[in-house]
DRENLO-552672 format. One line per 5 residues: their letters; for each residue x, y, z of N, C-alpha, C, O. Coordinates in steps of 0.1 Angstrom, whole numbers, plus 5000, padded with zeros to 4 digits. Layout:
N
a	X/Y/Z/X/Y/Z/X/Y/Z/X/Y/Z  ...
REM end
This chain:
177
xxxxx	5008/4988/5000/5000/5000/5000/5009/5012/5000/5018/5015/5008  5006/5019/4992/5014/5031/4990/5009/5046/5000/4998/5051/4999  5016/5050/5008/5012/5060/5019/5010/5073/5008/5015/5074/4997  4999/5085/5013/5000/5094/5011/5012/5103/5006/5014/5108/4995  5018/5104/5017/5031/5111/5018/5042/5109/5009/5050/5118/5004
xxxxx	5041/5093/5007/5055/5088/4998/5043/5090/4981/5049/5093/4970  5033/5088/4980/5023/5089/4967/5031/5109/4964/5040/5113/4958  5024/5115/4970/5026/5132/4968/5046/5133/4971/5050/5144/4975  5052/5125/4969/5061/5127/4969/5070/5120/4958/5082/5123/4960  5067/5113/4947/5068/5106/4934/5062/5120/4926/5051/5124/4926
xxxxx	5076/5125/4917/5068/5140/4909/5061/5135/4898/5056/5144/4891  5058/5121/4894/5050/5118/4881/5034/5117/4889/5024/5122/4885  5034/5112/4898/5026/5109/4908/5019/5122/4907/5010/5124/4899  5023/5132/4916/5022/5142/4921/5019/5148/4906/5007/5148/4904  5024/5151/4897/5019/5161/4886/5008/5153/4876/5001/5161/4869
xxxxx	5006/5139/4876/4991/5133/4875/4980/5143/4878/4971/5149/4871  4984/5141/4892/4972/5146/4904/4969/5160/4902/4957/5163/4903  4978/5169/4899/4979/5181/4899/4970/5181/4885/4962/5189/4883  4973/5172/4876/4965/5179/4862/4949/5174/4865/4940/5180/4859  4947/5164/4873/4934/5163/4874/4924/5173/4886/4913/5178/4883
xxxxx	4931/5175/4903/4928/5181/4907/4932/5191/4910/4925/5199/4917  4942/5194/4907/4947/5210/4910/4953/5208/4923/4955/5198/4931  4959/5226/4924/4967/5228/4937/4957/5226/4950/4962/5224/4961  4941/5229/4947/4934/5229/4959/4937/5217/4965/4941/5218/4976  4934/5203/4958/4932/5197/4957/4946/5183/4963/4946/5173/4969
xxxxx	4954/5190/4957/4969/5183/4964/4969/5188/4975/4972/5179/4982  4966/5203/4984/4967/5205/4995/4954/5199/5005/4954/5200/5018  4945/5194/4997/4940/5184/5004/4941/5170/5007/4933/5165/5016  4949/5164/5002/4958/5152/4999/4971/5152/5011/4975/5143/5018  4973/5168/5009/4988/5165/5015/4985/5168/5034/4994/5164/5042
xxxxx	4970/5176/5041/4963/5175/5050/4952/5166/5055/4943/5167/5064  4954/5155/5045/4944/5143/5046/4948/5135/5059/4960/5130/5060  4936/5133/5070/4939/5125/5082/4944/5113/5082/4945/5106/5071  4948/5108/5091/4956/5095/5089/4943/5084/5083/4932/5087/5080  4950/5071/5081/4936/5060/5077/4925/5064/5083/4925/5071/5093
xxxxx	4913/5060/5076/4899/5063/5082/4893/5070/5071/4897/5076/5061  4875/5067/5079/4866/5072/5068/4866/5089/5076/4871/5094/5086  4858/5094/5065/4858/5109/5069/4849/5117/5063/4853/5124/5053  4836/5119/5066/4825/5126/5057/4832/5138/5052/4843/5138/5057  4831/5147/5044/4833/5157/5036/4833/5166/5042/4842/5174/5039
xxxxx	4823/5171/5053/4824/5182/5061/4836/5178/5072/4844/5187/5074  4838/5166/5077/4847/5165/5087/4863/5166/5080/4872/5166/5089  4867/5166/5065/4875/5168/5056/4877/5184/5056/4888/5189/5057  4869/5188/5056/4870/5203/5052/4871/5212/5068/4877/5223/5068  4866/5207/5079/4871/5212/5092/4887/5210/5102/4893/5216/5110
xxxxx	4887/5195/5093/4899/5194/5102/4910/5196/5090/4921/5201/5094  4910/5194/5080/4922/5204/5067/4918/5220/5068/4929/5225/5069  4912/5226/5069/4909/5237/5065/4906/5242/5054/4908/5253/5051  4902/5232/5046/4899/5238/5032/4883/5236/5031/4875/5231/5038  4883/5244/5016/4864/5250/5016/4858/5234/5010/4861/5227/5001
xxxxx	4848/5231/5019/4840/5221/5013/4837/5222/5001/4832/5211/4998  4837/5229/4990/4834/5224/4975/4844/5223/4971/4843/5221/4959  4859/5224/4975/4870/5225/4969/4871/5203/4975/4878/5195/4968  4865/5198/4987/4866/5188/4991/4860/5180/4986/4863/5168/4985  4849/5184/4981/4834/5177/4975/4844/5170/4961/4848/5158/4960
xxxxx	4844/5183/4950/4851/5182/4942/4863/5176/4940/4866/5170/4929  4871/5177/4950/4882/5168/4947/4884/5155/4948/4893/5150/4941  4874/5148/4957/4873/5135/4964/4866/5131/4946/4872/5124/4938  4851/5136/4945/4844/5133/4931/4853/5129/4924/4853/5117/4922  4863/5136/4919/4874/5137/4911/4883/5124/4911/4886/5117/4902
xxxxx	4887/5122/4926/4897/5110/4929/4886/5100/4925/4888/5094/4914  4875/5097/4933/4863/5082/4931/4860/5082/4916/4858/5071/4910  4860/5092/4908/4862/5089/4892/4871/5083/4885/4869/5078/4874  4882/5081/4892/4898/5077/4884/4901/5067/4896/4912/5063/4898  4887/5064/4905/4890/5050/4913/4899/5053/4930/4899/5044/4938
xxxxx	4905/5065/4931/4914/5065/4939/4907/5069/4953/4914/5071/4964  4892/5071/4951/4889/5069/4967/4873/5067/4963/4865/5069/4954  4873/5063/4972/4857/5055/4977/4849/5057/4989/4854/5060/5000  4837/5057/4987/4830/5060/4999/4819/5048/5005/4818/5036/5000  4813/5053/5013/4808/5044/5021/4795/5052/5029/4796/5058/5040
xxxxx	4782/5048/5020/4769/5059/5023/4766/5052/5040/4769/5040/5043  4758/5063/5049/4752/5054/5057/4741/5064/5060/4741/5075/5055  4730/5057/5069/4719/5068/5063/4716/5074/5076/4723/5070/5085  4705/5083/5081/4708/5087/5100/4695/5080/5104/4685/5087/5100  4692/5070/5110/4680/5065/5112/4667/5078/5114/4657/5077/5108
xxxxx	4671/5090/5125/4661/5100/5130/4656/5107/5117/4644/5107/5113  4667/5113/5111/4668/5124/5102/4663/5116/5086/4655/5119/5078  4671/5106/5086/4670/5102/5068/4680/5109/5057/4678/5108/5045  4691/5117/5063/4699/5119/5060/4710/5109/5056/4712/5099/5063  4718/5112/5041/4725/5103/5039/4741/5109/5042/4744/5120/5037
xxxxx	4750/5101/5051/4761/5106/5053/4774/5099/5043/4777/5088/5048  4779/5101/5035/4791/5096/5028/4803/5101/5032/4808/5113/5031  4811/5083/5040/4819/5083/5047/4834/5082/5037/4836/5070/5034  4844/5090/5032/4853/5086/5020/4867/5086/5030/4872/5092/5040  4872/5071/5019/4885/5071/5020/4897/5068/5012/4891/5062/5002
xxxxx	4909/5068/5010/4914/5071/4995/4924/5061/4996/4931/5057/5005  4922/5056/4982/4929/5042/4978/4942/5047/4974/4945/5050/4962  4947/5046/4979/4962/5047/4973/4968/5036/4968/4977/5037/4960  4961/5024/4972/4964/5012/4964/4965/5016/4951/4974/5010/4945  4959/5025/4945/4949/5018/4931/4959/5030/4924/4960/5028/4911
xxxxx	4969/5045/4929/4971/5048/4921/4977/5044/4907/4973/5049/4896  4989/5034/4910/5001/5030/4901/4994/5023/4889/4997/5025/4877  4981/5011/4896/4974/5009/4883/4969/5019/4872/4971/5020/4860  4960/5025/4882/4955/5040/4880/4953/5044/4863/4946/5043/4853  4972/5050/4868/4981/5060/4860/4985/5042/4849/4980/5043/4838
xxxxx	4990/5035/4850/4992/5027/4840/4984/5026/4829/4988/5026/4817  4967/5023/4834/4956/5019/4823/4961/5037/4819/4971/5040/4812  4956/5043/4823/4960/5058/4817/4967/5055/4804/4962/5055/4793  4983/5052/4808/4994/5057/4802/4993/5046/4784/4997/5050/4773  4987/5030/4791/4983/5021/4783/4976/5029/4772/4982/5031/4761
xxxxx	4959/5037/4775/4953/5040/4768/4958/5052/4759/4953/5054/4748  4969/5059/4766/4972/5069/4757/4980/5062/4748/4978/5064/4736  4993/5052/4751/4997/5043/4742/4992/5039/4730/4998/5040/4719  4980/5034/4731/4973/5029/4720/4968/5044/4711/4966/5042/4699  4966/5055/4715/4961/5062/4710/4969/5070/4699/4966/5076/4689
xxxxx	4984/5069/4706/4998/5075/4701/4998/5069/4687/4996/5074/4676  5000/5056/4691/5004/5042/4683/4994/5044/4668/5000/5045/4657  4981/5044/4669/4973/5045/4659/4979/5061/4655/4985/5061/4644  4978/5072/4660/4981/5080/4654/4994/5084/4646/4995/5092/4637  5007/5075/4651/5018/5072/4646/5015/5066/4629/5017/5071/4618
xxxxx	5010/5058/4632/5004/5044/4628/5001/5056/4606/5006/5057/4594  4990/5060/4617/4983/5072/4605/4989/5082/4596/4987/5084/4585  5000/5088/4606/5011/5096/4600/5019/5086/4593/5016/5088/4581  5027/5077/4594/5033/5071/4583/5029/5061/4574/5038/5054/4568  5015/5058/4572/5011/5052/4562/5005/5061/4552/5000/5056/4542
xxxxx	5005/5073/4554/5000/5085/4548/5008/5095/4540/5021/5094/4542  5004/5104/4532/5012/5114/4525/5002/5125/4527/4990/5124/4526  5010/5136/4530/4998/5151/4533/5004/5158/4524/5014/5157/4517  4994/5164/4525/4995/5182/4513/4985/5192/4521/4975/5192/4528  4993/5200/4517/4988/5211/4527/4979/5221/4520/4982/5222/4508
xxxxx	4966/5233/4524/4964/5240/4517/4967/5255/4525/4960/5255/4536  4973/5264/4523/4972/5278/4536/4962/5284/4536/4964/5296/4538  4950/5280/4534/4936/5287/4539/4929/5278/4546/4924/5280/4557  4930/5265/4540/4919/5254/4545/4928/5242/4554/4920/5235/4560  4943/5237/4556/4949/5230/4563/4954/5219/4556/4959/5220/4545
xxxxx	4953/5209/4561/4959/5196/4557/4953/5187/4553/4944/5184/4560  4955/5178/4541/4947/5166/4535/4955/5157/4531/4966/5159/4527  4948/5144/4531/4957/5134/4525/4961/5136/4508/4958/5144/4500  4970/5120/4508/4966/5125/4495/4955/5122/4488/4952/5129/4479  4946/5108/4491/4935/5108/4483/4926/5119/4487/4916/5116/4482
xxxxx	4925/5126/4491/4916/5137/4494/4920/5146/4483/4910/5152/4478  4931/5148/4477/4931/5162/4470/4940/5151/4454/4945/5157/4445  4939/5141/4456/4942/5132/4443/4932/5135/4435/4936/5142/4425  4919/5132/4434/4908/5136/4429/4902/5147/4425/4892/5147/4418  4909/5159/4428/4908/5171/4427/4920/5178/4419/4922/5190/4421
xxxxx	4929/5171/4411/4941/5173/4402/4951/5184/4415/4958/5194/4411  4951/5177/4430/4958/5184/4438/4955/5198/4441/4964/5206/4445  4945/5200/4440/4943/5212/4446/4929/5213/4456/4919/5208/4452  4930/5220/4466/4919/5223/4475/4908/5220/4473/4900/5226/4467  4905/5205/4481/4886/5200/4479/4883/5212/4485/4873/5215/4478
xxxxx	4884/5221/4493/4877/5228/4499/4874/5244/4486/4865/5248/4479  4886/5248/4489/4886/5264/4481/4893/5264/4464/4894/5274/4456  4897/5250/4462/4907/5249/4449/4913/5256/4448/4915/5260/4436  4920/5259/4458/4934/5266/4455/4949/5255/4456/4948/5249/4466  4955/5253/4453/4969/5249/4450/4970/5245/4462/4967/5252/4472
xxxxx	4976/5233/4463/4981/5229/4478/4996/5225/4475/5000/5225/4463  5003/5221/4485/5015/5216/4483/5018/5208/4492/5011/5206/4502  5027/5203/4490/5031/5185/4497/5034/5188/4511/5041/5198/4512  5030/5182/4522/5032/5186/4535/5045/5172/4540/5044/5160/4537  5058/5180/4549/5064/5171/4553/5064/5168/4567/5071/5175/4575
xxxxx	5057/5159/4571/5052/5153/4588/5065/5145/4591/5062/5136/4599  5075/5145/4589/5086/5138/4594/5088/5142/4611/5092/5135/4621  5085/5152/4610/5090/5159/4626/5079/5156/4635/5081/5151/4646  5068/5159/4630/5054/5153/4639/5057/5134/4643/5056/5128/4653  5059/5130/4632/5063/5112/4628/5073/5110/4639/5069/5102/4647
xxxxx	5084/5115/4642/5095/5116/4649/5089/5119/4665/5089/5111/4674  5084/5132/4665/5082/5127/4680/5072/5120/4688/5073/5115/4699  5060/5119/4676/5049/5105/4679/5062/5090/4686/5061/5083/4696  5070/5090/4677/5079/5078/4682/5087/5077/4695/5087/5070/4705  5094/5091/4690/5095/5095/4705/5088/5093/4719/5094/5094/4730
xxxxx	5077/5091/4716/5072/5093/4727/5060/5080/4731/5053/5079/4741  5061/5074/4722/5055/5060/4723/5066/5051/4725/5064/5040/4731  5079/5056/4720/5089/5048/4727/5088/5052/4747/5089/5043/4755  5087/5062/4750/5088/5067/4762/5079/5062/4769/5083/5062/4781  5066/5058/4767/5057/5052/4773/5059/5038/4770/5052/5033/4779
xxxxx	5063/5028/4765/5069/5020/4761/5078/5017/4775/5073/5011/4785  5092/5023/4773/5096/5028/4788/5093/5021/4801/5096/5012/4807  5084/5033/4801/5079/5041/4814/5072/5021/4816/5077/5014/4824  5063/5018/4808/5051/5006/4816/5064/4997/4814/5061/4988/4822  5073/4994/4811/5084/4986/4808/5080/4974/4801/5082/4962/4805
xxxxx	5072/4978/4788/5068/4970/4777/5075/4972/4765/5077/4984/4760  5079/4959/4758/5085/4959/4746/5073/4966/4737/5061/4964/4739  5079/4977/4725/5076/4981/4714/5085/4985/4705/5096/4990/4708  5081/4984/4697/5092/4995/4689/5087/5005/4685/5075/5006/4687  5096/5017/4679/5092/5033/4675/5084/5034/4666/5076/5043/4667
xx	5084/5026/4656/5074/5026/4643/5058/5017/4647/5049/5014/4639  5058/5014/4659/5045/5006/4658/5035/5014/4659/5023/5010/4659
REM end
């Protein structure tokens, strides 16, 4: 089980978190009570931060799985109290399926850039080439003149960086997949 303290102290970890909940949101993380459940109001009195900033943040973590709650209801009142507490188990998977899905997403887009040839147009943007093959190369859109677009450098860091995630989950691929 991965502690709080050592989780917000891994900067891939820590800047995950940051792009999903923000700085409020790490400083609720980094004031979070020891183990234990903890309704949302009792989160926001003993950290000091504003209950929608707590509401929100926890929402945020139980979306991406990293904390869970536990309804209970008040027998007098009928009030429902939701008791949350945060899985730190679950980040590393978490962030994996993450890093997996962006993998696949890279990979097809790699994938697209080099089985393709572009031409560009400066009013209307970029097309393949059967897009503007049919049009004796010029603009399906405005028929103006296009010219051959070179994606080598886009191609290059798509690999780059499917190699890097590659890496990172410590799975064989190669740069061109």
């Amino acid at each position: 089980m991965v502690g709080i303290d050592e989780m917000l102290a891994d900067p891939a970890i820590r800047a995950y978190l940051l792009r999903h909940i923000g700085n409020e949101g790490l400083d609720l993380l980094e004031r979070f009570p020891p183990a234990g459940e903890y309704s949302d109001e009792e989160l926001a009195e003993k950290t000091g931060i504003n209950l929608n900033t707590v509401r929100h943040t926890l929402y945020t973590l139980y979306e991406r799985r990293l904390a869970e709650y536990r309804r209970i209801k008040d027998p007098e009142s009928g009030w429902l109290t939701y008791l949350w507490t945060l899985r730190t188990d679950m980040v590393y998977p978490v962030i994996r399926e993450e890093l997996e899905r962006v993998l696949e997403i890279l990979t097809k887009r790699s994938k697209y850039e080099e089985e393709n040839d572009f031409f560009i147009c400066e009013e209307c943007g970029i097309f393949t080439f059967n897009d503007v093959s049919d049009s004796n190369f010029t603009c399906p859109n405005c028929g103006a003149p296009v010219k051959h677009f070179d994606n080598e450098m886009l191609l290059g860091a798509l690999k780059r960086r499917v190699a890097a995630i590659h890496a990172t989950l410590g799975t064989t691929g190669s740069a061109s997949e």
